[in-house]
C-alpha positions, 0 to 999 in steps of 0.5 A, a space after each residue: 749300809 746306813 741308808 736300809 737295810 733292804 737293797 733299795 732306798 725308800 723316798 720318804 718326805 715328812 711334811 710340816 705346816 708352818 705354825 699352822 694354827 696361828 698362820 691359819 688365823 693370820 691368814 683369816 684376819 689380816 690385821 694379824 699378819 706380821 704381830 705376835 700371835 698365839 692360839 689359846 686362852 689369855 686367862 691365868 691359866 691358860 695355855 699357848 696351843 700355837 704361836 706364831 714366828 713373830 711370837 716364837 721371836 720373842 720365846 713364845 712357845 706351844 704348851 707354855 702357860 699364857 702368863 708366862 708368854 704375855 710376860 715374854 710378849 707384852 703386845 702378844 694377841 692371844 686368838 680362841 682357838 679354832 679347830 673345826 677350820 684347822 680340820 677342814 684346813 688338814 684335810 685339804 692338805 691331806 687331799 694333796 698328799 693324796 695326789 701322789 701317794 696312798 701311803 700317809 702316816 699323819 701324826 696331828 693336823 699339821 704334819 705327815 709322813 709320806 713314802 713316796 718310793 712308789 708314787 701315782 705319778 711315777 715321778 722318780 725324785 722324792 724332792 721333785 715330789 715335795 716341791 709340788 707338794 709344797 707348791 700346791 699346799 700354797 695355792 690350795 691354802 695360802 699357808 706355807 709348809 716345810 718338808 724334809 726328804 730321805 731315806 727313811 722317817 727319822 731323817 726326814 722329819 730332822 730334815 723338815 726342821 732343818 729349814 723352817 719356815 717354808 723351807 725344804 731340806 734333802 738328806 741322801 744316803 751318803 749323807 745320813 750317817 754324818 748328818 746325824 753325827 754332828 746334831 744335839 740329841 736334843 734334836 732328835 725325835 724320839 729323844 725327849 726332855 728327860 732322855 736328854 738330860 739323862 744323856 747329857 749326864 752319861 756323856 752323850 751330847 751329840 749324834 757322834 757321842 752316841 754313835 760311840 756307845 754300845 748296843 749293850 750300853 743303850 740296852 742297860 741305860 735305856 732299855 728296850 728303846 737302845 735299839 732303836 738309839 743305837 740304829 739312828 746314830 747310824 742313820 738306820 731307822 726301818 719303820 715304814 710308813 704306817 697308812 690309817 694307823 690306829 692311835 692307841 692312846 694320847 698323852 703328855 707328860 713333863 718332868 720338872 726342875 725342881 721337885 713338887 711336894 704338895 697336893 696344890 703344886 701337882 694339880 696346877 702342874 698337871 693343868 697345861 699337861 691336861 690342856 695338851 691331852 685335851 687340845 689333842 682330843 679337840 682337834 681330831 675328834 677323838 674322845 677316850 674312857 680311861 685316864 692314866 695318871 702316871 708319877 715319877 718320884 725324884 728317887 726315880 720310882 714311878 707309878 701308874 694309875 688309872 680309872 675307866 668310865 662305860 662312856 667316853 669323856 667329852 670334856 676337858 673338866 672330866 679328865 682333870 677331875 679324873 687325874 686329880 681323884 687318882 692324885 688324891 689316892 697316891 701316898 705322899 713322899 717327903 721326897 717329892 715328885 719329878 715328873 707328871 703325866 696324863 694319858 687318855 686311851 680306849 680312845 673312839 671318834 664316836 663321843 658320847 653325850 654323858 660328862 658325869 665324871 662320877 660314871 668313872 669306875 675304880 681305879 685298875 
């Protein structure tokens, strides 16, 4: 059976606030409404943290340094971000969720997965349950949210996508094995950047394409992931919705077009990355006390590095002072480097006072 492998569907709803950040402050500031709009800094070296549908239009994209979108948008405002109204905003977005069900699995401010198979109000259409949600949102908020409906996690955020801006969008179990077939792998959650590309050179450009290939290929090509490739080309994912799930670690990564091979080309890739890890920390409270520095050489060998701390970082500079000391250690490659990536763990809500990036200890 596509739909589970249990006898009995779950409802699942995934709901996803509609440009949250840059929407929250078009909603603050009228004149804002209805111009390009993107959350973050204007500086050189800034970075876009959100942007609005009328910046979107134009290519304007979240994590896309602000050079870049000012030369996409000339009349683009830029906005400081604002991340104790964005919490303050989620949470009541949350207390709505609440309503309906205890099972919540958040995976930022603006976006949530929610099994609705058992709900406080014993209404028996996940659908039903969604459009109220999304009603409510409005009223509570005056923002708009999308939401995708099915039978399990993977179809519902595909379906939240589907219609956006607030839009709603239902895959049932007849539907999910097709729905899958004829999407992009680009599409899908779980598959990102890299995993497409390297997909695309295998042959594998759409759901059907991977449904064709199998169990064994994905393991040998993908490793312990296959699995779970092999399952949502079917239209199967079992992961239940985790409520208060404890987040390990947060990181971001990019893989590059073309190769870097200075010391000066790596430390200004891995700004907008630090920026992502950082925004992230910002906007839920969280701190952390190791940095990882991860590389991908172009002959495809990776490594990883990283160095501790006894306290929690609280700033954005000790991260990338962490990150750039790990980059100064590793041993040049006339090859050059593919991907980078930052990633903070031992994470705590509780940030600590000290900042000296000195306290961090040596490389494990």
């Amino acid at each position: 059976m596509a739909a589970s492998a249990s006898a009995r569907p779950r409802k699942i709803i995934h709901v996803d606030m509609d440009a949250f950040y840059a929407s929250v402050e078009q909603r603050d500031d009228p004149s804002l409404r209805g111009k390009p709009v993107a959350v973050g800094g204007s500086a050189e070296r800034g970075v876009v943290a959100a942007a609005s549908y009328e910046a979107r239009a134009f290519g304007v994209r979240s994590a896309m340094p602000s050079v870049t979108a000012k030369r996409r948008c000339p009349d683009l405002i830029f906005v400081k971000p604002r991340f104790e109204v964005y919490k303050a905003v989620s949470a009541e977005i949350r207390a709505i969720f609440a309503e309906h069900t205890d099972l919540i699995e958040p995976l930022s401010l603006d976006e949530a997965y929610l099994d609705v198979t058992t709900n406080k109000q014993a209404i028996s259409s996940a659908t039903a349950i969604a459009e109220i949600i999304r009603r409510r949102i409005h009223e509570a908020t005056g923002l708009t949210a999308s939401a995708g409906v099915s039978y399990n996690k993977f179809l519902a955020k595909l379906a939240s996508d589907h219609r956006k801006p607030d839009g709603l969008f239902v895959v049932t179990p007849a539907q999910g094995e097709s729905f899958v077939e004829h999407l992009p792998v680009g599409r899908f959650h779980g598959i990102g950047p890299a995993t497409a590309a390297k997909m695309e050179r295998l042959g594998i450009h759409t759901g059907a394409d991977l449904k064709a290939q199998s169990l064994a290929f994905l393991r040998e090509h993908f490793g312990k992931i296959g699995p779970y490739y092999f399952g949502i080309s079917r239209g199967i994912d079992e992961r239940p919705v985790r409520a208060n799930r404890i987040r390990k670690s947060v990181g971001a990564e990019s893989t590059f077009s073309a190769d870097l091979h200075s010391q000066d080309a790596m430390r200004e890739a891995l700004g907008p990355i630090i920026d992502k890890v950082w925004r992230h920390c910002e906007a839920t409270g969280t701190r952390g006390r190791t940095v990882t520095l991860k590389v991908k050489y172009a002959d495809f060998r990776q490594i990883t590095r990283a160095v501790s701390s006894p306290q929690p970082v609280t700033s954005r500079m000790s991260i990338e002072q962490a990150a750039f000391r790990l980059l100064g250690e590793l041993p040049a490659d006339p090859r050059g480097v593919r991907l980078l990536g930052v990633t903070l763990s031992g994470l705590t809500n509780e940030a600590s006072t000290r900042t000296d990036p000195m306290q961090f200890a040596l490389p494990l």
